[in-house]
C-alpha positions, 0 to 999 in steps of 0.5 A: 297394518289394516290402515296401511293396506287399506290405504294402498288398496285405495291409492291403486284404485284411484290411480287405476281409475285416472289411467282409463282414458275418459269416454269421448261424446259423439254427435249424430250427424245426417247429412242431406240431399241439396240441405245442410246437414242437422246434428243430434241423436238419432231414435229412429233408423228405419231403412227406406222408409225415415230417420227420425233425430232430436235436435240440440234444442230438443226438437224432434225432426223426422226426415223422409228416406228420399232426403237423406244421403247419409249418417255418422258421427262426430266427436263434440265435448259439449255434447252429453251423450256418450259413445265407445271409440270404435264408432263406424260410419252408416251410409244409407244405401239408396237407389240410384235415382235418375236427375230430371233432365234440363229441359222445358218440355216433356213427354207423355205416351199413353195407350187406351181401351174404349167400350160403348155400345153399337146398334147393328142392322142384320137382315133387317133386324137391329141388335145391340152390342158393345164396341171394343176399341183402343188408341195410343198417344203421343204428346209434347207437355208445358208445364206452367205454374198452375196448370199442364198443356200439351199437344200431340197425336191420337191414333185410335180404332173405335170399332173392332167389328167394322175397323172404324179407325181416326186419327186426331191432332189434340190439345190438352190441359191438365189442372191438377187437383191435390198434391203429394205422390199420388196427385190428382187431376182433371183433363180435358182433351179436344181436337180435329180428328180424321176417320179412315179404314173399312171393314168391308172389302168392297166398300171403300171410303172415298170422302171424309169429313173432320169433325171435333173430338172431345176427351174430359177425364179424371186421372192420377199422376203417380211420382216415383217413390225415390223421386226420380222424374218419370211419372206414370199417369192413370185416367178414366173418361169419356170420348165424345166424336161425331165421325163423318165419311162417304162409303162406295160400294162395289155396285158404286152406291154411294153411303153417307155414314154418320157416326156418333160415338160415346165411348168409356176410356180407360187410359194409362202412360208415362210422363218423362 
């Protein structure tokens, strides 16, 4: 009697076992911007930042956030790993990133402040003290296989005190210097400038000179973290100007005025 119910015990067992349907095997699928998708198992999801996934072969591929469009799975029964039916979809959520646009050139737009130091004439007593100055830029960009060159319009005032102003038509190449997010370079920009302004009210300028403005910088050219096409640029250099006017007075004296300037210049704007 024992034999006989052990015996049914069994048989119920195993026909309860052959009933449970068998466990279906998924695939990690992630699936790429402008790439084929890669198939394996996923260790690592960390939003925004990486996917990190083992390849068939056992390789391990790390992908950068910016590559991934999504991630799920598929059922494969060569694969080992198994996973439970109900398996949902995971799609990254990215931001919305902007296309490049189709177009050879670019545009920059940069504004500036400058400092140097200035030696004034009060009452036949000469004092020192620092200039503040600031500019803006316009510049239409080429980009060529090694290097970046531009040209545009500068606008800056070099003196607060005095409203010594220039404007300038400039030339520039960019060559950079590193790769990655944050890429280096260094600048150089030069062209004719034309002073105007005064900062007396019985003074006027009544001949001007164009003289060569020289601008060598070291900066860094930032890329969006989502790989968008605007950039923004930062650079510090050093404005080299020799400026060349005559001034007539209100007594219609006539000044001859020629002024060096060397000027420290913090510079930032954008690439687009």
């Amino acid at each position: 009697m024992r034999l006989l119910l052990s015996t049914a015990l069994f048989l119920l067992f195993a026909l309860s076992l052959s009933a449970q349907p068998k466990s279906d095997r998924y695939i990690d699928v992630v699936y790429r911007h402008n790439a084929p998708p890669l198939e394996g198992t996923v260790i690592s999801y960390e939003y925004n930042q990486r996917v990190v996934l083992v390849l068939r072969d056992g390789a391990v591929k790390e992908l950068p956030w910016e590559e991934v469009k999504r991630v799920n799975f598929k059922y494969d029964k060569r694969y080992s790993f198994s996973r439970s039916e109900e398996v949902t979809e995971v799609v990254t959520e990215q931001e919305p990133v902007l296309p490049a646009p189709n177009r050879m050139f670019r545009h920059q737009v940069t504004s500036s402040l400058n400092f140097g130091r200035v030696t004034n004439n009060s009452n036949g007593f000469f004092r020192s003290s620092t200039a503040i100055g600031a500019g803006l830029a316009y510049h239409l960009l080429y980009d060529l296989s090694r290097v970046t060159i531009g040209a545009g319009l500068d606008v800056n005032l070099m003196n607060h005190q005095r409203q010594e102003n220039v404007i300038a038509t400039t030339l520039l190449v960019d060559l950079p210097i590193g790769k990655g997010r944050w890429r280096p370079f260094a600048r150089m920009e030069s062209g004719p400038t034309f002073p105007f302004g005064s900062g007396n009210a019985d003074e006027n300028i009544t001949n001007r000179s164009l003289t060569l403005l020289y601008h060598p910088a070291l900066g860094v050219e930032i890329t969006p973290r989502n790989g968008s096409w605007g950039k923004m640029t930062i650079d510090i250099g050093y404005r080299f100007l020799n400026s060349r006017f005559e001034l007539t007075t209100a007594s219609l004296d006539v000044v001859e005025r020629n002024v060096n300037y060397r000027r420290l210049t913090f510079r930032g704007g954008m690439r687009f």
